[in-house]
C-alpha positions in Angstrom: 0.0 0.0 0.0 1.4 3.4 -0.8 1.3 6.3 1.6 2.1 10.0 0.7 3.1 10.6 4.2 2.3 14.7 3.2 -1.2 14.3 3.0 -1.7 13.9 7.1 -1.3 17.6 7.9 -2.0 20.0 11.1 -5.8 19.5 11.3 -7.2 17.3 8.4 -5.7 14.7 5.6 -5.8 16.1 2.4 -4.1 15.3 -1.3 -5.2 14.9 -4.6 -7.3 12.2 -4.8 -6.6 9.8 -7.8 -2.5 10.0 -6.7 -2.8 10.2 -2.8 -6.1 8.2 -1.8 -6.2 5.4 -3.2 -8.8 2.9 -2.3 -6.7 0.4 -0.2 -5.5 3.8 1.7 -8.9 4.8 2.7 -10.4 1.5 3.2 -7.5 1.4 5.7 -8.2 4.9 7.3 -11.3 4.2 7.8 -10.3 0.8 9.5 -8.1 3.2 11.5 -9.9 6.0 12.3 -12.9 3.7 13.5 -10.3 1.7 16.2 -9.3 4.9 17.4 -13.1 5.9 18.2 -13.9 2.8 20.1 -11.6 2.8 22.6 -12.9 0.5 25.1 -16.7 1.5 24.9 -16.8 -1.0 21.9 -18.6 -0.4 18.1 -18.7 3.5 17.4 -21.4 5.0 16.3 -20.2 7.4 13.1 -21.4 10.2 11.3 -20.1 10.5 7.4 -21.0 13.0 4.9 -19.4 14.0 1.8 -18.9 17.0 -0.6 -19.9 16.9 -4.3 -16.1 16.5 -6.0 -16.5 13.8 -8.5 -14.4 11.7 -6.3 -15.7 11.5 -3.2 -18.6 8.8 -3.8 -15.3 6.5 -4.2 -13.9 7.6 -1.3 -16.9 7.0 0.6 -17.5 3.6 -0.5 -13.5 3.0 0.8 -13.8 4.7 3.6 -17.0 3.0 5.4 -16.0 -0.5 4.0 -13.0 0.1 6.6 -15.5 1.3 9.4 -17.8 -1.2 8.6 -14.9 -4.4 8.9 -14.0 -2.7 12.5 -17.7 -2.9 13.5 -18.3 1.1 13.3 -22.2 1.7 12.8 -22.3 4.5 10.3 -24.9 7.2 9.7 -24.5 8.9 6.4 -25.8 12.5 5.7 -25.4 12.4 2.2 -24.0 15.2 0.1 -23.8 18.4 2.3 -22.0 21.5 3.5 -18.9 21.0 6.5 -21.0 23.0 8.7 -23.8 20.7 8.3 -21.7 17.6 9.4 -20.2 19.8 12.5 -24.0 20.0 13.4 -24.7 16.3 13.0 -22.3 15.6 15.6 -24.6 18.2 18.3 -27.4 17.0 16.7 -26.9 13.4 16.5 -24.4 12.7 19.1 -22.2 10.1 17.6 -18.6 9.1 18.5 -17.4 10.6 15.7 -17.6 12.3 12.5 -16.4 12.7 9.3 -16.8 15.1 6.1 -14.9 13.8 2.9 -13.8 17.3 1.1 -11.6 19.3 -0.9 -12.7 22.3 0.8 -11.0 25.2 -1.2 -8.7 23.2 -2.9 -9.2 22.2 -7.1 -11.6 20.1 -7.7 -8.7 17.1 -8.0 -7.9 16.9 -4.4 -10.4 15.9 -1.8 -9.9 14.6 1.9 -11.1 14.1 5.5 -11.7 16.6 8.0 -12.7 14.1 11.4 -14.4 14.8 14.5 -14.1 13.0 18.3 -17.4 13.4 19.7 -18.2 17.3 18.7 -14.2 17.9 19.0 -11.6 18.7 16.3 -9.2 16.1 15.3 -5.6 17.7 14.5 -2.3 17.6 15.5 -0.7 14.3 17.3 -4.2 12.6 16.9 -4.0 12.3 13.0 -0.3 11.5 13.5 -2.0 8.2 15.9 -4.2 7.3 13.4 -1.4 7.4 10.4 0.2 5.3 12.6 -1.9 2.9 13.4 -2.5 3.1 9.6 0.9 2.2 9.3 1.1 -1.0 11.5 -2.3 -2.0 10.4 -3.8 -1.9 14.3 -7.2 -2.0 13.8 -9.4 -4.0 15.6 -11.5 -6.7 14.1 -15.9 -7.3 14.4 -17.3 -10.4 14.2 -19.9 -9.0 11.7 -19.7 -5.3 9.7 -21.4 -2.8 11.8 -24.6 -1.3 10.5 -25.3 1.5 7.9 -28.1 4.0 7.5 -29.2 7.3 6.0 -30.2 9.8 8.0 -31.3 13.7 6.3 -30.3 16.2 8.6 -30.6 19.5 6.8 -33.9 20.4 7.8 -32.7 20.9 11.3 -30.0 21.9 10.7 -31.8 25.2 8.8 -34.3 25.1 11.5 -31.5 25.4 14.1 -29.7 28.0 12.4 -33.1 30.0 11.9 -33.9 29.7 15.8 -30.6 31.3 16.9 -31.4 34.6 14.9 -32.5 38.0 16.1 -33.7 39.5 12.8 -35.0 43.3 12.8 -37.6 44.7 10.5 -35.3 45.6 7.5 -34.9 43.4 4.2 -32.8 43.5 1.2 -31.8 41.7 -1.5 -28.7 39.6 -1.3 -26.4 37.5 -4.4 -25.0 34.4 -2.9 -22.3 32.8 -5.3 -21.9 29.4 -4.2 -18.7 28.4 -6.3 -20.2 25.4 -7.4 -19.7 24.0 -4.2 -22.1 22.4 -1.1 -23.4 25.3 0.2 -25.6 27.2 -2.7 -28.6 25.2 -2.1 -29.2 25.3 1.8 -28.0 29.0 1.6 -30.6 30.0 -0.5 -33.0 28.1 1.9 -31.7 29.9 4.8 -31.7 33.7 3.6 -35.0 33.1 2.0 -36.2 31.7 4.8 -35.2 34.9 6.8 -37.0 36.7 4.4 -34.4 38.2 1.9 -34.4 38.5 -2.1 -32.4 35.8 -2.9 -30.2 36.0 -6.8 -28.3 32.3 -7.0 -24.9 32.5 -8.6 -23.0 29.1 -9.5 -25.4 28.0 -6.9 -26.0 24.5 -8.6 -23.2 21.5 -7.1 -20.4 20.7 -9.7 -17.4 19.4 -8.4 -15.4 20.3 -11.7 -16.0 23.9 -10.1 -16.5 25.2 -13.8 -16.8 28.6 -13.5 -14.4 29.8 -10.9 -11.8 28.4 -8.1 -14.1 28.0 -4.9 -12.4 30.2 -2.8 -13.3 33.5 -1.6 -10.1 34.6 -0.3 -8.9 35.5 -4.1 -10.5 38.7 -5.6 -10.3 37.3 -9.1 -13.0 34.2 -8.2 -15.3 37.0 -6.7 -15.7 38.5 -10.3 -19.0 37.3 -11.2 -20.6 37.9 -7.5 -19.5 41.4 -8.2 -21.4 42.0 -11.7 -23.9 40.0 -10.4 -24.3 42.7 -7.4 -23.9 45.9 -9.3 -26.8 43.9 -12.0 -29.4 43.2 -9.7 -28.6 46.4 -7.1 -28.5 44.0 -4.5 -27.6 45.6 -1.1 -24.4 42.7 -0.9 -23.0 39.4 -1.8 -22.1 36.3 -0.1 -19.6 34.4 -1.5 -19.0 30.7 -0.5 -16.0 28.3 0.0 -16.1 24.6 -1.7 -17.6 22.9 1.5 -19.6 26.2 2.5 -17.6 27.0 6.3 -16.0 30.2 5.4 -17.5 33.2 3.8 -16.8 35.9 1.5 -18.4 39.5 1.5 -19.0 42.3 -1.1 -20.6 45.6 -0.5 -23.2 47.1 -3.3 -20.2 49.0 -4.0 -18.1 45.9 -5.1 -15.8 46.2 -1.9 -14.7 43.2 -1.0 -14.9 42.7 3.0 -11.4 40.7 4.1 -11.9 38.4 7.2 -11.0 40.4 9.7 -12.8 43.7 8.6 -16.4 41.0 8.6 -14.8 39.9 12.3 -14.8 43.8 13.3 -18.6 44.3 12.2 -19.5 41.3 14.3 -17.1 42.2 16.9 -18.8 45.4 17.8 -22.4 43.9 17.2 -21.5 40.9 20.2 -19.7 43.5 22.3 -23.4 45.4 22.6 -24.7 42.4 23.6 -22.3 41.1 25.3 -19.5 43.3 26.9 -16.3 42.4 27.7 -16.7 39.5 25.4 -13.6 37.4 23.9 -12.7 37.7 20.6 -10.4 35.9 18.7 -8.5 36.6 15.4 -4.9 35.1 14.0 -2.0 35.8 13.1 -3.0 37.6 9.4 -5.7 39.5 10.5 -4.9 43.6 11.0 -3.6 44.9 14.2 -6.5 47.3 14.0 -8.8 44.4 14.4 -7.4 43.9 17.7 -7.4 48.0 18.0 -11.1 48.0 17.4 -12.1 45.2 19.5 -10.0 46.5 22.4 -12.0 50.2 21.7 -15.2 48.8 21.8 -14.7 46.8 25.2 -13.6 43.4 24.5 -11.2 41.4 25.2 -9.2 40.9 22.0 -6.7 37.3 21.6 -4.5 36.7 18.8 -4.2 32.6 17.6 -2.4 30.4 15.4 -4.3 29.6 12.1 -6.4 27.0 11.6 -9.8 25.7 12.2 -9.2 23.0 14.9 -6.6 25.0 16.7 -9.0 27.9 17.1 -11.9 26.0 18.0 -9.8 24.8 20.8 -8.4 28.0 21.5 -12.2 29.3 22.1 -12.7 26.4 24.5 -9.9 27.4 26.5 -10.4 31.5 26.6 -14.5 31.1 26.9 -14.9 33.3 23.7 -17.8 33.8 22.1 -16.3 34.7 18.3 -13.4 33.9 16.3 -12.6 34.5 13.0 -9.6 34.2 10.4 -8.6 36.5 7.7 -9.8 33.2 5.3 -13.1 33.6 6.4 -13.5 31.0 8.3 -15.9 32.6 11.5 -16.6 31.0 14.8 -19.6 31.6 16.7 -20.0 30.5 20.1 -22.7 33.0 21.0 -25.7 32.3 20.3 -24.0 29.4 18.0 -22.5 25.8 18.6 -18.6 27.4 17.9 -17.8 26.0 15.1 -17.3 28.0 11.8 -19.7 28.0 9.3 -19.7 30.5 6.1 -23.7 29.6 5.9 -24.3 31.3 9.4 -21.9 33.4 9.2 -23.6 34.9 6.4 -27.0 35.2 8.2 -25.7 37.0 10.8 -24.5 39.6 8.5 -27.6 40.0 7.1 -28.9 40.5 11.1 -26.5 42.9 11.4 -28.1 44.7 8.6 -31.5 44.1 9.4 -31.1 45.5 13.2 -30.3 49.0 11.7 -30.4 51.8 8.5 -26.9 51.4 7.4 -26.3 49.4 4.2 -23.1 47.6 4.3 -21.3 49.9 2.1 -22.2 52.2 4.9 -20.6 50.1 7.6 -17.5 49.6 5.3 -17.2 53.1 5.6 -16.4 52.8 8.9 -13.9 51.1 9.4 -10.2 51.9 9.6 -8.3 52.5 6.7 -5.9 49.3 6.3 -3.0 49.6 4.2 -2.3 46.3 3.6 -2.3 43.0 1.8 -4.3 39.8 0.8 -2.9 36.5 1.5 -0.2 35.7 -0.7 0.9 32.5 -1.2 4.7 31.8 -2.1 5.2 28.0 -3.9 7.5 26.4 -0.4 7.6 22.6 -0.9 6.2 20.8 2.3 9.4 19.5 2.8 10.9 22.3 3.5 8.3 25.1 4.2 8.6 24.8 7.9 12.7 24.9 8.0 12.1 28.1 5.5 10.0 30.3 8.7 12.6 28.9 11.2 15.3 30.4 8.9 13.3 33.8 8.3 12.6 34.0 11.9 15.9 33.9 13.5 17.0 36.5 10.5 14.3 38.6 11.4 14.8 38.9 15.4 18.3 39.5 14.3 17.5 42.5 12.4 17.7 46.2 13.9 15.1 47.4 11.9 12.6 44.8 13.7 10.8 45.8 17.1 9.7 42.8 18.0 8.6 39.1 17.0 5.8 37.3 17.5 6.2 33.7 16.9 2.7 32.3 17.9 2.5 30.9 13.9 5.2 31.5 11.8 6.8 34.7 12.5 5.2 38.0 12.6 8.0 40.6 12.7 6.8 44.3 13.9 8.6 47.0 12.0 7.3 50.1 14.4 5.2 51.0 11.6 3.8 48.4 10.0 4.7 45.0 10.4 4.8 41.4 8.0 4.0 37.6 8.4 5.6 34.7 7.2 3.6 31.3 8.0 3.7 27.4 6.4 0.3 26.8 5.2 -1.1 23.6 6.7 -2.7 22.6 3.8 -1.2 23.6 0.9 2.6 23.5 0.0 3.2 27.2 0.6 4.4 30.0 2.3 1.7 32.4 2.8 2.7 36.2 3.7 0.8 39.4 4.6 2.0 42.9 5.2 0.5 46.5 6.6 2.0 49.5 6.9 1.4 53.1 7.6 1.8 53.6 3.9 1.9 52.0 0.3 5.3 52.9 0.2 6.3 51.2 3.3 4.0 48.2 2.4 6.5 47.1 -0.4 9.1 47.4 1.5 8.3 45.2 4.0 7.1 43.0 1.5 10.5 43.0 0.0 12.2 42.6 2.9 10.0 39.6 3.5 10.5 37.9 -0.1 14.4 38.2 -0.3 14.6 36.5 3.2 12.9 33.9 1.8 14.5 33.8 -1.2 17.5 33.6 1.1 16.0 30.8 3.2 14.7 28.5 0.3 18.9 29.0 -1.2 19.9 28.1 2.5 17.9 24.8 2.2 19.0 23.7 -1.1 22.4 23.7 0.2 
């Protein structure tokens, strides 16, 4: 049996599918994964569901034969959203979970993101289950466990619907799906709340025909944009793949990063709510944390990375989260995990609740000179050894203040600063940069690229 060893990464397994996952593999992991879940309270019970790439019927098949053999009792959700699986696991209680996807990724990879119980796993969990992969320990049934299919979007919806506090206003809203799992329950959801829904690239392809899914590129939020300025629609909500993070545009066409969605619902839970937690990561703006601190909360920055932060929440109480991806964590009001669906109705509460437009509440708030994410090719051999190298350079250098190395590094030039991070799914360096002016912005970004450039020579030799 071959094993890419890369494709078990920080919080899911990932690769592309027809090189990295073979049949044998996943039949295996889910062999694996279901041993792992038993434990000593004997044949887990385990929720599956599964995105709509054209592999993952395949993958499904594999990885429940493997459940099935250890004696796992699997309930499968059919095609749907990540967030809808996350709720499955509150819903349906199960000893564990899992939702084969992509997420962002082309439509040629797909993966596994698991669950213990409602509860991420990441980290040296996966690395036990590779292992065990590895060894073949998986424990053995005296007959297949059960399968059966269970629909759980209705409450799902209905869940989501009761944990809103919608005011009197409407509006019309453009929701561009990419082609991915989310289009149709969004739809449901905002019309459900009572908004003029337009559909873009709503319907599930998993060839993702018309753009990348991912809403943390400006160029795949093309069509939401003429889409928006078409119908005068008051905003658009752009999707990921597997629907759990969320992209914004005003009626303007400005796009609404991460962080500067975190800041709107930032100040909306802190009137609710003060004193609250927030958290945001590494990428996100300083003057996120500026904000949040002026309004009264309690502002926390955190690694990257979905399972990391929803354990980070657990341990400061907070009731929101976000990244600078889009991914966005409600605890208030919410079940904590991030969900670009939700995330997306409470914008449009947020909206509803008062007479500013969202163009209007991008108007207020602060100016960031800065950049998007942008992602440097770093093999994953390597990647990690390249931030170690461009750390220690950086808290060498006089023209650095200070470093923080809570994820990668993020070196803080006295006015402005710059990150340098391994992506945990991708084999990539991803930077981002602000500064007091555009000027000063490429120059930190310069300063950023030769050291890697330096770093990457440093490894080769």
């Amino acid at each position: 049996m071959q094993i890419n060893h890369k494709i078990f990464r920080q919080y899911d397994i990932r690769g592309v599918a027809e090189e990295d996952l073979g049949s044998e593999l996943v039949t295996a992991l889910g062999s694996a994964l279901a041993t792992h879940l038993a434990g000593a309270g004997g044949a887990p019970t385990i929720v599956v569901g599964r995105d709509c790439r054209l592999t993952s019927p395949r993958l499904f098949e594999a990885l429940t034969t493997g459940m099935r053999a250890c004696g796992a009792n699997i309930i499968d959700i059919g095609i749907v959203p990540t967030p809808v699986l996350y709720f499955a696991a509150f819903h349906l209680e199960p000893d564990g979970a899992v939702i084969i996807t992509g997420s962002h990724n082309p439509g040629q990879d797909n993966g596994f993101k698991m669950l213990r119980g409602k509860s991420s796993i990441y980290g040296d969990e996966i690395v036990a289950i590779r292992d065990r992969i590895v060894s073949e320990d998986f424990c053995t049934a005296e007959q297949p466990g059960s399968m059966q299919v269970r629909d759980v979007s209705d409450a799902y919806i209905d869940y989501l619907q009761s944990t809103l506090a919608l005011g009197e206003k409407r509006g019309k809203v453009v929701v561009d799906a990419g082609n991915g799992t989310g289009g149709p329950l969004a739809q449901v959801l905002y019309r459900k709340l009572g908004y003029e829904v337009v559909p873009v690239h709503c319907e599930m392809d998993g060839r993702f025909p018309n753009h990348h899914p991912d809403p943390t590129v400006e160029a795949n939020l093309a069509d939401l944009k003429s889409a928006v300025r078409e119908h005068k629609a008051d905003l658009g909500i752009a999707l990921d793949g597997d629907a759990d993070r969320i992209g914004a545009i005003d009626s303007k066409g400005r796009v609404l990063w991460g962080d500067q969605l975190l800041i709107l619902y930032g100040r909306a839970l802190l009137k609710e709510v003060p004193g609250a937690t927030i958290i945001g990561e590494v990428k996100c703006s300083q003057s996120l944390y500026d904000e949040l601190e002026r309004a009264g909360g309690n502002a926390v920055m955190s690694q990257v990375g979905h399972s990391l932060i929803k354990a980070k929440m657990k341990e400061c109480g907070a009731l929101l989260a976000g990244e600078m991806s889009g991914h966005i964590f409600f605890a208030h009001r919410f079940l904590g995990f991030d969900d670009g669906i939700y995330a997306g109705a409470r914008l449009l509460e947020i909206l509803s609740n008062g007479d500013a437009s969202l163009a209007d509440l991008y108007d207020t708030l602060p100016k960031m000179v800065n950049t998007p994410e942008i992602r440097v090719e770093c093999a994953d051999d390597i990647k990690f050894q390249v931030v170690e190298y461009v750390t220690q350079r950086l808290r060498d250098s006089d023209s650095v203040k200070s470093v923080i190395d809570v994820d990668g590094v993020r070196a803080n030039f006295g006015d402005g600063w710059g990150l340098v991070r391994a992506s945990n799914t991708q084999p990539s360096l991803v930077l981002r940069c602000e500064a007091e002016s555009e000027s000063r912005l490429a120059s930190i970004q310069s300063i950023l690229e030769d050291e890697i450039t330096r770093a990457k020579a440093a490894q080769a030799t």
